[in-house]
N, C-alpha and C positions, 0 to 999 in steps of 0.2 A: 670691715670690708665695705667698701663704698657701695650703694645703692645701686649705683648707673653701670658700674662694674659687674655686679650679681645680675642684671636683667639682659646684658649684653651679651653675659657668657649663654643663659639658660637659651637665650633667641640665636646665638649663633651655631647652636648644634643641630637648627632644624633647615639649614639650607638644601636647597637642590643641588646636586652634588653632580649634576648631569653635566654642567656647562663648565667645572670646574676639571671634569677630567678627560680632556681633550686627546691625550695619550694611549690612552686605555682602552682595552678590547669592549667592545659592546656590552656583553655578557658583562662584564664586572661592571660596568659603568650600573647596569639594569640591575644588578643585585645592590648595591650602593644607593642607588635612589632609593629602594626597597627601605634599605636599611633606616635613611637619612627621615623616609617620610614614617617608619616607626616612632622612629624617636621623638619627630615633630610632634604626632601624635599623641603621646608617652607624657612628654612635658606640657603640649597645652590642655590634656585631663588633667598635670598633675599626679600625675602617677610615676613612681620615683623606682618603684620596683622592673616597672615595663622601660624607662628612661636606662636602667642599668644592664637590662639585658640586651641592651644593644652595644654594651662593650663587652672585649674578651673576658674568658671565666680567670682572669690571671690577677695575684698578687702586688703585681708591679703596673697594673693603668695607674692613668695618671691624668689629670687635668688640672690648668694655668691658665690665670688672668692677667691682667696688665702689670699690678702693682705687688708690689712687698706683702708676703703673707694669702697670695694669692695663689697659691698651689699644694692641691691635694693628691695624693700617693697611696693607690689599692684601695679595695672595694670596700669597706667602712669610710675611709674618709671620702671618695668621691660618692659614694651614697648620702652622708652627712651633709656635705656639702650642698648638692642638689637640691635636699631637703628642706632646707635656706633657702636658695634660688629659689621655688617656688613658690616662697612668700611672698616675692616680689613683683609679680603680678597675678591678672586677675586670667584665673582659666578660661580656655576658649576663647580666649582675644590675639595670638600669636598670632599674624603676619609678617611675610618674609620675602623681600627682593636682592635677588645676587647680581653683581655685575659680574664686573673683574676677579679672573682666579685659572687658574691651573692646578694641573697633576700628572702622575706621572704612578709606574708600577715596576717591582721588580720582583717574579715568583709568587710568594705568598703576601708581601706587601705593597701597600699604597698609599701614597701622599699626595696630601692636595691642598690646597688653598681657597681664599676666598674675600673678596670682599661684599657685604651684604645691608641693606637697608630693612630694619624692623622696626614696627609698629607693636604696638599692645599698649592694653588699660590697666590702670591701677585705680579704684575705687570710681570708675566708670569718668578719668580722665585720661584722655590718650596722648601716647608718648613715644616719640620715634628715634632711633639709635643708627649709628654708621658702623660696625664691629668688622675690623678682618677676623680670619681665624685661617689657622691650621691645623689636619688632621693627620695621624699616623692610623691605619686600619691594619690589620693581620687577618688570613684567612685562616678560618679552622671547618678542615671537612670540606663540606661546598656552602660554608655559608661567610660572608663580612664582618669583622665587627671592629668597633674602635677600640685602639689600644691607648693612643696619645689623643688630647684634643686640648689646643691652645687660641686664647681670643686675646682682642689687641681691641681695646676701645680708647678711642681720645677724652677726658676727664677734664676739659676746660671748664667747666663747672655750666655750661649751656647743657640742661638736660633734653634739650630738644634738637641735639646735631640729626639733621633731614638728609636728605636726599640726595640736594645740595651738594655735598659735600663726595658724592660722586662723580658730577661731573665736571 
């Protein structure tokens, strides 16, 4: 698995999820953020157990990357996975700017999108990434949590695609 791929996925589940779900009743938008700045949370301690409880308690999550070989299926492998991803950078250096993105909700689920600008350091050199993603969330009880979660990073071998490429 490529390097730029693993830092892109780990930096894309920690967006604000506010500006992405434009459709969506308040109430879920504010529990969504909730959700999104746990997890932001979760992964820049590095902590993979708090990163996981922010998807459903289900068998079949799932998360996917850009390339071949890049998708993991129920709670061992996206826990494995993660695990990896946080080798890849250095904790407590996660920053994260959204632009562009939507969503939309139907009952107990929610989708939404996103394109996003990240920062973070790897051995105190900083390194900045352009990642879409999409998410599938389900509700259980009154609380959010991620069922699906898919990132798209460009792999032109520039590990430093900026901001730039936002606008």
């Amino acid at each position: 698995m490529n390097k730029q791929a693993v830092t892109a996925l780990v930096l894309a589940t920690s967006f604000s999820a506010g500006a992405a779900l434009a459709e969506v009743e308040q109430a879920t938008i504010d529990s969504i953020k909730t959700l999104w700045q746990q997890q932001h949370k979760a992964l820049d301690q590095h902590n993979v157990d708090a990163v996981l409880a922010t998807y459903t308690d289900s068998d079949d999550i799932m998360l996917m990357g850009t390339g071949p070989g890049e998708h993991w299926v129920g709670q061992a492998e996206v826990k494995d996975a993660y695990t990896h991803f946080l080798d890849g950078f250095d904790a407590n250096t996660m920053q994260v700017t959204c632009g562009d993105g939507s969503g939309s909700s139907r009952g107990e689920v929610v989708w939404l999108t996103g394109v996003c600008s990240f920062n973070d350091k790897k051995g105190g050199e900083e390194r900045k990434f352009v990642t879409n993603i999409s998410a599938v969330l389900v509700k259980r009880g009154d609380d959010w949590r991620f069922h699906t979660m898919h990132f798209s990073h460009l792999t032109d071998g520039d590990q430093n695609t900026s901001q730039d490429a936002l606008e």
